[in-house]
Each structure stands twice: as C-alpha cells, then as structure tokens.
C-alpha positions, -999 to 999 in steps of 0.1 A, spaced: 152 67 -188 113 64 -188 95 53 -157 93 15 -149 58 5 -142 51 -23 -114 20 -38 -91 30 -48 -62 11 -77 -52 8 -67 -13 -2 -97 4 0 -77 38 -28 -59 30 -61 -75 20 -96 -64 7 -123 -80 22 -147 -103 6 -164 -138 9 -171 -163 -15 -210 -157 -13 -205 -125 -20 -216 -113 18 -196 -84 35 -175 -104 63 -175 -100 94 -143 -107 106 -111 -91 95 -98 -129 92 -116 -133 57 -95 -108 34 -82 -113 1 -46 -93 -15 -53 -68 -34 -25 -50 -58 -15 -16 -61 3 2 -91 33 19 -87 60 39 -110 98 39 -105 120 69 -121 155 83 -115 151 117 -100 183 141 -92 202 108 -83 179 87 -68 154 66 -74 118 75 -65 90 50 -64 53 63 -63 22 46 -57 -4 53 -82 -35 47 -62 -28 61 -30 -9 93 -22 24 71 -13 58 80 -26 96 68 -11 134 68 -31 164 47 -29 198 47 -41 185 20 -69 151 14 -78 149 -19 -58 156 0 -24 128 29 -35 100 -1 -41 115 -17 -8 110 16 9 76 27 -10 61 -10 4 78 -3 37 58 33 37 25 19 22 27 -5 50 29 26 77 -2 45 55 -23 15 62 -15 10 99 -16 44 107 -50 52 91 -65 17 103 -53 29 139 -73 65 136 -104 48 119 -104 22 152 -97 50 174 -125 67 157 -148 40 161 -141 36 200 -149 74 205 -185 72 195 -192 44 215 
C-alpha cells in the first residue's frame, strides 16, 4: 500500500501575523498554519511522519498514528517554545 498523504490543519499552533502586515506583538494575534504529513504501514503498524518538522509517531491503524503524530507535534512545539523562553530569561 503506498503512503497516504495529509495536512493537518493544526489550529493549536499558529504563525504570527497581522493584517497590516506588521510583526505582532502579542502572541494573542496568530494565525493556523498546516503541516504535511505521510501515513504508511510499517512491520504492522502504522507510522505517521511529519514532513516539515523532524516529527514521526505509529498506531495500530493509521487514524491512531495521526492522533499520536498531532499528540507528539504538540509536545515538539511546547517543549522547544519552553527552551526558547527559558533562553530568553537567561540573558536578561
């Protein structure tokens, strides 16, 4: 079976932007932004790999690996936002 091809539009996520075009400043003006994935059966699972980020998860069906790869892009985002902030407080 070839690979399914997807984008996830991941409203939990959103790149910044106003509607003058200015850099905002507040992270309360954001806009979704989608990411491509690909779904294939691997050794009896299913694994689901972003395309644009180095993000990959598996299920049992290919619905639980996408489930799981938003679940883990989710983390990715969290966790690097967290060490940029922490980054940012160190130099002050």
């Amino acid at each position: 079976m070839p690979p399914a091809f997807g984008v996830s539009d991941n409203s939990g996520f959103k790149a910044s932007h106003r509607p003058d075009g200015q850099c905002p400043n507040t992270m309360d003006e954001s806009a979704p932004y989608k990411l491509k994935y690909e779904v294939y059966p691997e050794d009896g699972i299913y694994v689901a790999r972003c395309l644009d980020i180095a993000v990959a998860s598996d299920g049992a069906s290919d619905a639980e690996a996408v489930a799981n790869l938003r679940e883990a892009i989710e983390l990715y985002f969290a966790r690097n936002a967290e060490a940029v902030l922490s980054e940012h407080d160190d130099a002050d």
